[in-house]
N, C-alpha and C positions, 0 to 999 in steps of 0.2 A: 452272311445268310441270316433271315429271319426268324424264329420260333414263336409260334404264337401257340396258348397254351389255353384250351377250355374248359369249362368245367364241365362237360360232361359229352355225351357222343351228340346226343341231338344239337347242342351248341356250335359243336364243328363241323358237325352237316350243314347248318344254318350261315355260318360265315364262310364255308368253303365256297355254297353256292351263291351269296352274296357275291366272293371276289371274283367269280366267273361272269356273273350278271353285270358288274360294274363296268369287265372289258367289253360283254355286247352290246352294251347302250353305245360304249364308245367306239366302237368298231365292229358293225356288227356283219361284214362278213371274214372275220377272224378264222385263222384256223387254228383250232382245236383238237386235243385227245385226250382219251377218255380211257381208263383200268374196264376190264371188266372184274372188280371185287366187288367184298361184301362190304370193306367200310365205305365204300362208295355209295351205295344202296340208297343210303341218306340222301347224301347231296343230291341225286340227282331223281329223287323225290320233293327237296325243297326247290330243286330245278323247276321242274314239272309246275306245280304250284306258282313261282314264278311266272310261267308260261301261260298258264289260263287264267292267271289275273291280269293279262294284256302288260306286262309289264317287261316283257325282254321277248326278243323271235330268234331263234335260230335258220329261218329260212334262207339266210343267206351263207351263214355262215358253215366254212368247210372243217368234214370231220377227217382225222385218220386214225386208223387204226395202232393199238399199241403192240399187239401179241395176238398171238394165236397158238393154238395144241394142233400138231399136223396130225393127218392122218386117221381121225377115228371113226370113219366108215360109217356104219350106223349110228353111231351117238353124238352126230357132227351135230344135232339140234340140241347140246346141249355146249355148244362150244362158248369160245369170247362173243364173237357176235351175236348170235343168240342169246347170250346173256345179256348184253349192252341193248338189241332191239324187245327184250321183255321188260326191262326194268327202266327204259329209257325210250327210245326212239320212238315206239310205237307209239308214243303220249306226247308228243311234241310237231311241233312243224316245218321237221327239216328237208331238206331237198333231195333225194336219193340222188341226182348226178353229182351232189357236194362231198357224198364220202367215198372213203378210201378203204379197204380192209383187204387184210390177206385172205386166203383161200389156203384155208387150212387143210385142203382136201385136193389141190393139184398136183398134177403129176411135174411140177416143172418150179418148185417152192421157189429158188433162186430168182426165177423171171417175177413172181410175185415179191421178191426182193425188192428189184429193180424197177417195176411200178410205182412202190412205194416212195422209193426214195424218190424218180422223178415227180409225184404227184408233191411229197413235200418241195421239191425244190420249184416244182412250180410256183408252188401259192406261199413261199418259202418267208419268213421262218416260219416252225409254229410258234404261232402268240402264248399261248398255254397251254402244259399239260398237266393233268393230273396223274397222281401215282400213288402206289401204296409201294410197301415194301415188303419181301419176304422174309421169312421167318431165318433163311439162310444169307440175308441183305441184299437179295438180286431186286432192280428196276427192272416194269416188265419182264421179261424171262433173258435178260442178263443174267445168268449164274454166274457164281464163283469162277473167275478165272478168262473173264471175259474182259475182248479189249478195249481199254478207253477208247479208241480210234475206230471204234463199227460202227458203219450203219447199219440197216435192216442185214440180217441172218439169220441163218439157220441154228440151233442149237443142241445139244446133247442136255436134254434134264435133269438135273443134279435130284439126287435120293429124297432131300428134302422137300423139292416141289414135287415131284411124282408121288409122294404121301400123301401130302398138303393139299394137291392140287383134286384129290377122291372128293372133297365136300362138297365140289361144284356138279357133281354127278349123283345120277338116283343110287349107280348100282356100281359097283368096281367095275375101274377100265385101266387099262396098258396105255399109259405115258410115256412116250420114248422119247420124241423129239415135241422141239417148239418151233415158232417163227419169232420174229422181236424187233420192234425198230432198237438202233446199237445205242449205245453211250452215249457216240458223236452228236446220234439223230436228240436225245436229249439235252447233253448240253449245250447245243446251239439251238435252243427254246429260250424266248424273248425272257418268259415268265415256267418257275417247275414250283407245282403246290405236290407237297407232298404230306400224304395223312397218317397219323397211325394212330390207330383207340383201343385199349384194353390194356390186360395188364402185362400180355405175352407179349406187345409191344415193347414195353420198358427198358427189358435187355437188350433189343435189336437198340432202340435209344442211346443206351448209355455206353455201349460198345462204338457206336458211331463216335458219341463225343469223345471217347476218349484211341481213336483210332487213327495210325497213320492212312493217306490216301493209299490205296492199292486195290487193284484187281480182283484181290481174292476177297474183297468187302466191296461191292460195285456200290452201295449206298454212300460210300466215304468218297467219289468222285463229286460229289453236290457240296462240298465243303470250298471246293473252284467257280461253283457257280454264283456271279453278282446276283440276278433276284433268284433266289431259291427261298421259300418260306415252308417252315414244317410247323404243320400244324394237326395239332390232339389235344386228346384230351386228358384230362388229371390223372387218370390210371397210367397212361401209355410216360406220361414224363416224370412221376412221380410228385405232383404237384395236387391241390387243392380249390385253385382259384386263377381264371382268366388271369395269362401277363403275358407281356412283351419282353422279347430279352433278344441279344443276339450270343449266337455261338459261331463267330468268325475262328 
């Protein structure tokens, strides 16, 4: 595994959407996934820019969906996909038959499972995805205690993201359950970028490196993955200055 180390946040937004960009030129109807988070924000601002300077199209290329919060009725426009089509989609040229997303609001979550995974297995693997990580080390809404061997499911919300996860809302809301492509649907990604920036990052860091693979740290499963690259910035690794290094 990779670690690429920037000096600062808009740097990693900057290279993040460079290594995205590189795979559309060369493959561009690639499939792809996308965090709805805030260190994403970035990238996929430098995306956009990309985008209308003619220099990459997404119009071919297929999205899926990473997560979703089930079930929150009225404040469903403030979900993953709403966040992903306000800070993204809507500024770009992609194809709405190209993506995939749960429905975070059906009454049947499991068949919205079962979508998912056939839609990846159709256009199978994903080429790339991107991820952040939580505060408690869950991928997408893998928590603590989740199987290496999932695909998309259902999940029970660990305390930490149901605190954590208030920011993305105007006004407090009941987090119960999530949806989530699994582990499996991860590590059999050609390509995992995964980002962290700030300083509360650092511990999630350095707990990784110094941790065995297990369940109860879902972020210590990318330690198994051939290209997995982590990539932040000097807050998040404790560093001062762009470098390459690996932590196999």
């Amino acid at each position: 595994m990779e670690t690429i180390i920037f000096d600062d946040y808009n740097d990693l937004s900057v290279g993040t959407a460079e290594m995205i960009a590189e795979l559309l030129v060369k493959k561009p109807d690639a499939l792809l996934c996308f965090p709805a988070g805030e260190t994403s924000i970035g990238t996929f601002i430098h995306l956009i820019n990309l985008y209308k300077a003619g220099k990459i199209s997404f119009s071919q290329c297929k999205i899926v969906g990473l997560d979703e919060w089930l079930h929150l009725g009225e404040r469903r426009s403030e979900n993953c996909y709403s966040f992903l089509r306000k800070h993204f989609f809507d500024n770009i040229d992609i194809n709405e038959t190209n993506l995939c997303f749960f429905n975070g609001e059906s009454d049947d979550p499991e068949q919205e499972c079962l979508k998912t995974d056939e839609f990846i297995q159709k256009n199978s693997p994903i080429d790339m995805i991107l991820l952040g990580v939580g505060m408690n080390g869950h991928l997408g809404l893998n928590e603590p205690g989740s199987l290496f061997s999932s695909y998309s499911h259902v999940v029970k919300l660990d305390e930490v993201t149901r605190e954590v996860g208030q920011k993305y809302f105007q006004n407090e809301v009941t987090l119960i359950n999530g949806i989530t492509l699994g582990l499996k649907s991860i590590m059999e990604a050609k390509w995992v970028l995964l980002q962290m920036s700030g300083f509360r990052k650092a511990e999630i860091y350095q707990r990784f490196l110094n941790s065995e693979i297990t369940p109860d740290f879902p972020i210590s499963i990318l330690k198994l993955h051939p290209n997995a690259r982590f990539l932040m910035d000097h807050k998040a690794a404790g560093k001062n200055k762009r470098e390459k290094g690996s932590c196999r």
